[in-house]
NUPAFI-867658 format. One line per field, with one value per residue (C-alpha): x, y, z; residue in three letters. Coordinates in nm, 3 decimals, always signed. Layout:
N
east = (X ...)
north = (Y ...)
up = (Z ...)
aa = (ALA ...)
This chain:
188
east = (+0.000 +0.287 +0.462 +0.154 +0.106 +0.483 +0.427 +0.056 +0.272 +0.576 +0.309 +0.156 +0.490 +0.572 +0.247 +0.312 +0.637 +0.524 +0.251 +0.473 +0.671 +0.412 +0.260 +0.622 +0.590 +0.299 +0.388 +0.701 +0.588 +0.241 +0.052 +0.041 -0.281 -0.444 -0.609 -0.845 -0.934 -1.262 -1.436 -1.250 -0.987 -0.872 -0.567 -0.398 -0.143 +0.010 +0.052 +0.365 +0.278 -0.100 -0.288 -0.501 -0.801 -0.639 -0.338 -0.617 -0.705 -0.348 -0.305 -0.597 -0.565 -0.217 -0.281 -0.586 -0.344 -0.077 -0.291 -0.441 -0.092 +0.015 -0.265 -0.259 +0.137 +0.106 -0.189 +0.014 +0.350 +0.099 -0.085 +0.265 +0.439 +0.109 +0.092 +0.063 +0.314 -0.002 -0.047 +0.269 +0.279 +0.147 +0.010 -0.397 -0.541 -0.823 -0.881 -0.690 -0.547 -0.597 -0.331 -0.407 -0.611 -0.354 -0.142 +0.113 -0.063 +0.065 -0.178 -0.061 -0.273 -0.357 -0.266 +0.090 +0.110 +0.005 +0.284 +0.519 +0.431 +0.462 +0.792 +0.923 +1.074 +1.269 +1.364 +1.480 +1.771 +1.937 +1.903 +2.118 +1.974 +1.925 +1.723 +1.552 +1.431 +1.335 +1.185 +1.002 +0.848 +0.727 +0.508 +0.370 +0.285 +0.055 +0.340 +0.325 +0.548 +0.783 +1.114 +1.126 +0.897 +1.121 +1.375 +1.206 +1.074 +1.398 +1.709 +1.892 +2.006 +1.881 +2.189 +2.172 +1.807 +1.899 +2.175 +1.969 +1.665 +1.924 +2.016 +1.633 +1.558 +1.838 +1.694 +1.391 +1.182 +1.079 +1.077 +1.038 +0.881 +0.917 +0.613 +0.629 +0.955 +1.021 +1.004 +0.784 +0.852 +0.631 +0.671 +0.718)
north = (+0.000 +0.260 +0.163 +0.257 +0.561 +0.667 +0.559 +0.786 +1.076 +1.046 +1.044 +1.376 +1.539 +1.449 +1.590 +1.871 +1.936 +1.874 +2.109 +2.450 +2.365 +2.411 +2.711 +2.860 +2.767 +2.883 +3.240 +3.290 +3.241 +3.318 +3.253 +3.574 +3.688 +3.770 +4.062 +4.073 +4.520 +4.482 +4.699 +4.832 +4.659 +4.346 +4.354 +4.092 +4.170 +3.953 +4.105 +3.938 +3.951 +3.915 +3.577 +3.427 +3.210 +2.862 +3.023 +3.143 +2.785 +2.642 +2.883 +2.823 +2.477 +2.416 +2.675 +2.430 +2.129 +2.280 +2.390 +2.041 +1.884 +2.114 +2.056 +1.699 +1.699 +1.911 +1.710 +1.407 +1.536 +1.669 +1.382 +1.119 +1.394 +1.342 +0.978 +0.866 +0.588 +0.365 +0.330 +0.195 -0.079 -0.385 -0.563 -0.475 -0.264 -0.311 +0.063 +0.352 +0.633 +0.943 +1.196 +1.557 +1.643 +1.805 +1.769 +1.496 +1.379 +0.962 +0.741 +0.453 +0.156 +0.034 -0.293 -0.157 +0.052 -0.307 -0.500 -0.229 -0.208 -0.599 -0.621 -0.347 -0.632 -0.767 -0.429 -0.217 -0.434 -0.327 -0.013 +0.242 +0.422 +0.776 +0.520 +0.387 +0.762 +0.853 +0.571 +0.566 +0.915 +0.804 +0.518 +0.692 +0.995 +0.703 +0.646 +0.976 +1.300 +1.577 +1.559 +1.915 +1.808 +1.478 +1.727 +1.897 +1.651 +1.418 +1.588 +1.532 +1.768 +1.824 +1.661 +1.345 +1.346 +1.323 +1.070 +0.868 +0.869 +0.780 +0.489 +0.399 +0.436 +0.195 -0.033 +0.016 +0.075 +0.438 +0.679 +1.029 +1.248 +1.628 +1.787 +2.186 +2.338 +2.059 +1.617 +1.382 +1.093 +0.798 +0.384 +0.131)
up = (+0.000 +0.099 -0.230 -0.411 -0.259 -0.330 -0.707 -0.750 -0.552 -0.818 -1.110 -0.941 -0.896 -1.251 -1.366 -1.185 -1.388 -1.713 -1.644 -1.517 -1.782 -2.071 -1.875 -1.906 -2.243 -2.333 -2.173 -2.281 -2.678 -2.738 -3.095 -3.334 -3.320 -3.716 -3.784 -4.074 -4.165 -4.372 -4.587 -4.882 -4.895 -4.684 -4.501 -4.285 -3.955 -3.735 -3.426 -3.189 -2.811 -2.800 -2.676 -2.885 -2.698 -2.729 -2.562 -2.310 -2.264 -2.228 -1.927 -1.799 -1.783 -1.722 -1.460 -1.307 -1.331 -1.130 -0.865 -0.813 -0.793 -0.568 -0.292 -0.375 -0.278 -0.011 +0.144 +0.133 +0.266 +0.566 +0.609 +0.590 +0.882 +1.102 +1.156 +1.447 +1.556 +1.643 +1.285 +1.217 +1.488 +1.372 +1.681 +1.667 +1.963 +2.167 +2.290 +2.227 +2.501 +2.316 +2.387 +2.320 +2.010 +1.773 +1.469 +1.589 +1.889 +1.991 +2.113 +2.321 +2.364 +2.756 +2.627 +2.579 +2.880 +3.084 +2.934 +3.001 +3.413 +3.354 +3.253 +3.469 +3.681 +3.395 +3.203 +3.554 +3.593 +3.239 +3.293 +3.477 +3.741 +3.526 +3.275 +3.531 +3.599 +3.302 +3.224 +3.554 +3.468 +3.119 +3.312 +3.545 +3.275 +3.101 +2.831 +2.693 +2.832 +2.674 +2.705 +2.878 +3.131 +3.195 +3.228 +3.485 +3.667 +3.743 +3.891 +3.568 +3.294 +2.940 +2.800 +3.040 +2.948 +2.587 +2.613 +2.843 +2.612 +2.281 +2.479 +2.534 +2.247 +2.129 +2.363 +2.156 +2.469 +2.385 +2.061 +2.061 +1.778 +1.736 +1.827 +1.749 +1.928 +2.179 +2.168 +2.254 +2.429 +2.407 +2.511 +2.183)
aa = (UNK UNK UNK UNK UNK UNK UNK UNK UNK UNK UNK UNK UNK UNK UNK UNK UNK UNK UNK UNK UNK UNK UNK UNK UNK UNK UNK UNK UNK UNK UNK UNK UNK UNK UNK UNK UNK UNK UNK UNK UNK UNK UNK UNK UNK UNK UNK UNK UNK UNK UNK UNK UNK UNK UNK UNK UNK UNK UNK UNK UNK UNK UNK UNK UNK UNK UNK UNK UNK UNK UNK UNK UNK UNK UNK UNK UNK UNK UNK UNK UNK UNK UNK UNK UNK UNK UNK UNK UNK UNK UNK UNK UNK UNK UNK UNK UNK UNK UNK UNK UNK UNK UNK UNK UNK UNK UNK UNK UNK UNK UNK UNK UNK UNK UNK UNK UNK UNK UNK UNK UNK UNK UNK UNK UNK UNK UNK UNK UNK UNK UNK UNK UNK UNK UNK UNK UNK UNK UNK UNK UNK UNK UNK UNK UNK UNK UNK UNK UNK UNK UNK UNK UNK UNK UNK UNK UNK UNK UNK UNK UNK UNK UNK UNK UNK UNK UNK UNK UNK UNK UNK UNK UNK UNK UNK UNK UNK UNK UNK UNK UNK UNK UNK UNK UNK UNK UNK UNK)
């Protein structure tokens, strides 16, 4: 499915080239426009620089197709940066733990959250007491917290924070996901 969302999302970009490209076209050389005078006599002009209506169209159109690629592109780069990491887990869910309603929001699963307080017995000992900490606070804050307020709530520093988390998150027990100016950090 994601490969055949990356293939439509090429064709649109394509599209989208060949389209500004004939608008440039199309603007830089218009048709000659013909003038027929008549009455008297019958004269014929070409005069450089004017649009004719099927130049009109071209614009127009092209014009139309660039917009719709555009909005389709931009749609999709939106809607692939706001995924939740829910939706790329595999394991089903039986009910959802929604986590603030805005762009980038994580939603853990209580099914996750049990296992973790399960296997706190087995994980604590592999972890050094600053992980233990952190990890500690990410529990008890229902899987979900920022890494500023982890920072604020343990009597370590923002760069022991961040080391601590890397290694976490090499332990592939947490992930964290930028969420405006700061991170979010959330269980796997």
């Amino acid at each position: 499915m994601k490969t055949r969302l990356r293939l439509g999302s090429r064709l649109v970009a394509a599209t989208l080239v060949v389209a500004a490209f004939l608008l440039c076209l199309q603007l830089l050389h218009p048709s000659p426009v013909v003038v027929s005078v008549s009455g008297s006599s019958s004269e014929t002009t070409r005069l450089p620089g004017f649009f004719a209506y099927r130049d009109v169209g071209v614009v127009l159109v092209t014009s139309f197709v660039l917009g719709a690629c555009s909005t389709y592109l931009f749609l999709d780069w939106r809607a692939e940066t706001e995924r939740s990491p829910a939706e790329d887990d595999a394991e089903p869910t039986s009910k959802q733990l929604e986590v603030e309603d805005e762009p980038g929001s994580v939603t853990i699963s209580d099914e996750l959250l049990e296992r973790r307080h399960r296997e706190w017995d087995t994980i604590a000992p592999k972890l050094s007491q600053a992980e233990r900490d952190i990890y500690e606070q990410i529990l008890d804050a229902d899987g979900v917290l920022e890494q500023r307020l982890i920072v604020a709530q343990t009597d370590h520093s923002k760069a022991t924070v961040s080391r601590k988390l890397d290694r976490l998150e090499g332990k592939d027990l947490v992930e964290r996901r930028r969420r405006g100016m700061g991170k979010v950090v959330f269980l796997r």
